[in-house]
C-alpha positions in Angstrom: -16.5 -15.1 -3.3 -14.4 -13.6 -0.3 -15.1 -10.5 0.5 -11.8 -8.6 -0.9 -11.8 -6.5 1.9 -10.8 -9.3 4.2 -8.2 -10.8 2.1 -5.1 -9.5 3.9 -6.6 -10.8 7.5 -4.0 -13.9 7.3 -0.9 -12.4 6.2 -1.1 -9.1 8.6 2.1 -10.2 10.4 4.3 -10.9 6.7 2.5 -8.1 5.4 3.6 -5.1 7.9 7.1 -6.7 8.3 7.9 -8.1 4.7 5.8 -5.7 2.3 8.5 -2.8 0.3 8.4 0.5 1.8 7.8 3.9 -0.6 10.9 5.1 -2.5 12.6 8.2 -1.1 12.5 9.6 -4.6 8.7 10.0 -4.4 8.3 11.4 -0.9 10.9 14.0 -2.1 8.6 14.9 -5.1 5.8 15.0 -2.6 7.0 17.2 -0.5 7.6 20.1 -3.5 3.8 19.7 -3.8 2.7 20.0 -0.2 3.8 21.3 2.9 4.5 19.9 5.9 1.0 19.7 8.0 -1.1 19.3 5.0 -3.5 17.1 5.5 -3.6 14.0 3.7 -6.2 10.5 3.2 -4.2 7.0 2.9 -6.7 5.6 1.1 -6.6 1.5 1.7 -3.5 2.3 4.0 -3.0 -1.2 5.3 -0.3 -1.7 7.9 0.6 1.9 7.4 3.9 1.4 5.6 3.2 4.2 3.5 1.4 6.3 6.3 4.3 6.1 8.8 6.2 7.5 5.4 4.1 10.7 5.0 4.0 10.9 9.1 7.5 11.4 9.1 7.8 13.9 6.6 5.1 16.4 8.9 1.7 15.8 6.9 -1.4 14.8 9.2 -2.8 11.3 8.2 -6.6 10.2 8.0 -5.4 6.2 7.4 -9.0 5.0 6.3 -8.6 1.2 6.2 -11.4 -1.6 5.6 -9.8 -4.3 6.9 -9.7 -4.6 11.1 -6.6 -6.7 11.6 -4.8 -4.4 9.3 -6.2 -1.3 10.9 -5.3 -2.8 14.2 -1.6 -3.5 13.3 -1.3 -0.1 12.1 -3.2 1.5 14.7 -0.5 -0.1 17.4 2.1 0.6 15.2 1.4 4.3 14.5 -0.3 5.3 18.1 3.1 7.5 19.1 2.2 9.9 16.3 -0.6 13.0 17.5 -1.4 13.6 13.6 -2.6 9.9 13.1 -6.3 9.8 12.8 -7.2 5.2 12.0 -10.5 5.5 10.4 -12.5 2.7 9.6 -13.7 2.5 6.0 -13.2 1.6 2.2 -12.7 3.7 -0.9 -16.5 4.2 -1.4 -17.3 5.2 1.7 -14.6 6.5 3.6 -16.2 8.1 6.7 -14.1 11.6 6.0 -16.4 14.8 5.6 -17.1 15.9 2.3 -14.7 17.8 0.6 -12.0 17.6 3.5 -9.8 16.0 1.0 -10.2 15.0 -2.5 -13.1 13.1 -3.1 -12.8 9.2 -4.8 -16.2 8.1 -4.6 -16.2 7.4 -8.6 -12.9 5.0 -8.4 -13.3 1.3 -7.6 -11.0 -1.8 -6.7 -10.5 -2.8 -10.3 -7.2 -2.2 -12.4 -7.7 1.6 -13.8 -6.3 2.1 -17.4 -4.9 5.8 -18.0 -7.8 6.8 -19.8 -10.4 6.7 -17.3 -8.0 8.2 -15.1 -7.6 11.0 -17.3 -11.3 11.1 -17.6 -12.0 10.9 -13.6 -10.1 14.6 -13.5 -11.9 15.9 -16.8 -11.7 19.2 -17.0 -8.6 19.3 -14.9 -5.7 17.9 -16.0 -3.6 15.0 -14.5 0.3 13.7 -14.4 1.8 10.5 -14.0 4.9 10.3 -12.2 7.1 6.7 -11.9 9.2 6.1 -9.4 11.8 3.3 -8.7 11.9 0.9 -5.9 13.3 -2.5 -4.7 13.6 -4.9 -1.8 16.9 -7.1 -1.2 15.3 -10.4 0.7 17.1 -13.7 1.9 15.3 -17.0 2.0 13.0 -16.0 4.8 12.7 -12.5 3.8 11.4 -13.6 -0.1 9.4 -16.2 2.2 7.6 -14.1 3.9 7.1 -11.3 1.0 5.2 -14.5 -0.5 3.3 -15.2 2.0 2.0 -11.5 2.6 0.9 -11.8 -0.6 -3.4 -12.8 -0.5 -3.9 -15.3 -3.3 -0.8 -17.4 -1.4 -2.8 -20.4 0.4 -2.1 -20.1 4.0 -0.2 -22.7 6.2 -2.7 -25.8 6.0 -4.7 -24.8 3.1 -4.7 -26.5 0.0 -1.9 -25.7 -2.6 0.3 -23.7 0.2 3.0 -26.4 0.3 3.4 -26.5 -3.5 3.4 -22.5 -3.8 6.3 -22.3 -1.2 8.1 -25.5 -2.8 8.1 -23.9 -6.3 9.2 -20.1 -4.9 11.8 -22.1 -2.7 13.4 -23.0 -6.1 12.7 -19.8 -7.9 14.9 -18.4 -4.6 17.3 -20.9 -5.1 18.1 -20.2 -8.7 18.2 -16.4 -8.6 19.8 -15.5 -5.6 23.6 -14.0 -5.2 24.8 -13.9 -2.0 22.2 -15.7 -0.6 19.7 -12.6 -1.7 17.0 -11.9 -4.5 16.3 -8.4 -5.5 12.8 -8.0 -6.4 12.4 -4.5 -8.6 9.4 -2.4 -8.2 7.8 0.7 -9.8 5.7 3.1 -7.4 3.5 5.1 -9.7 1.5 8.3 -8.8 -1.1 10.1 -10.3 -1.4 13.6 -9.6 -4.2 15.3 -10.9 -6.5 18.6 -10.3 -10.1 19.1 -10.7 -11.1 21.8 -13.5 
């Protein structure tokens, strides 16, 4: 089994360029919780897409990112801003001093169901917050989303030509204007410790 950590070392390139970005909507509600120069982990921050994001609205950033060619992209993309701190490191292990800013040691990579979240900040309390999002994409724009994607077979692996053959059709039969709209939901849990 690959190490999940080095599944986005492929697709770096689609991923930083063709990935969605973070609604407005929800960097607005973050910034009633906390002021500009807070200080703030991107856990698993990638390419940064969501780092640049909380960069821009004033927060200092510890990007802690497993996976080198990710960190790397980021780290070239990102090096203009003084409160970028690219740490090396994964969700378990995260290389940030204890208690400098909330603590997931207890989460892991699997999907979470709202239950254990709610237990994770027992006693405290925690809120769930959706926000809406989407990405209007031509041919090579809904290419490329696909191919930032990790279970997509790269160029020259087996099943890659079928997997951009059938999307090449889904493209085809959806788009208006030459465009597909793919809809998202950005969902944040906010929660405090007793």
């Amino acid at each position: 089994m690959q190490d999940p950590t080095k599944r986005f070392s492929d697709p770096v390139e689609n991923y930083a360029k063709y990935r969605p970005g973070y609604p407005d909507d929800m960097l607005a509600y973050l910034g009633t919780l906390l002021r500009p120069g807070a200080i703030v982990a991107d856990i698993g921050s990638g390419t940064g897409i969501l780092t640049r994001r909380l960069l821009d609205h004033g927060y200092v950033v510890y990007a802690v990112e497993p996976n080198e060619p990710m960190q790397r992209e980021a780290e070239r993309a990102l090096e203009a801003y003084p409160s970028f701190h690219s740490m090396n490191g994964r969700a378990e292990a995260t290389g940030l001093d204890d208690h400098s800013i909330p603590d997931y040691k207890r989460l892991n990579h699997r999907r979470i169901r709202a239950e254990e979240i709610d237990g994770f900040f027992t006693p405290g309390d925690v809120r769930l917050v959706k926000f809406q999002n989407h990405q209007l994409l031509d041919r090579g724009g809904f290419h490329g989303r696909l191919l930032s994607s990790s279970y997509v077979p790269n160029v020259g692996q087996p099943g890659h030509e079928e997997i951009v053959e059938e999307a090449d059709q889904i493209f085809l039969k959806h788009a208006a204007d030459g465009k597909v709209r793919l809809e998202y939901q950005t969902t944040v849990y906010l929660g405090r410790w007793g």
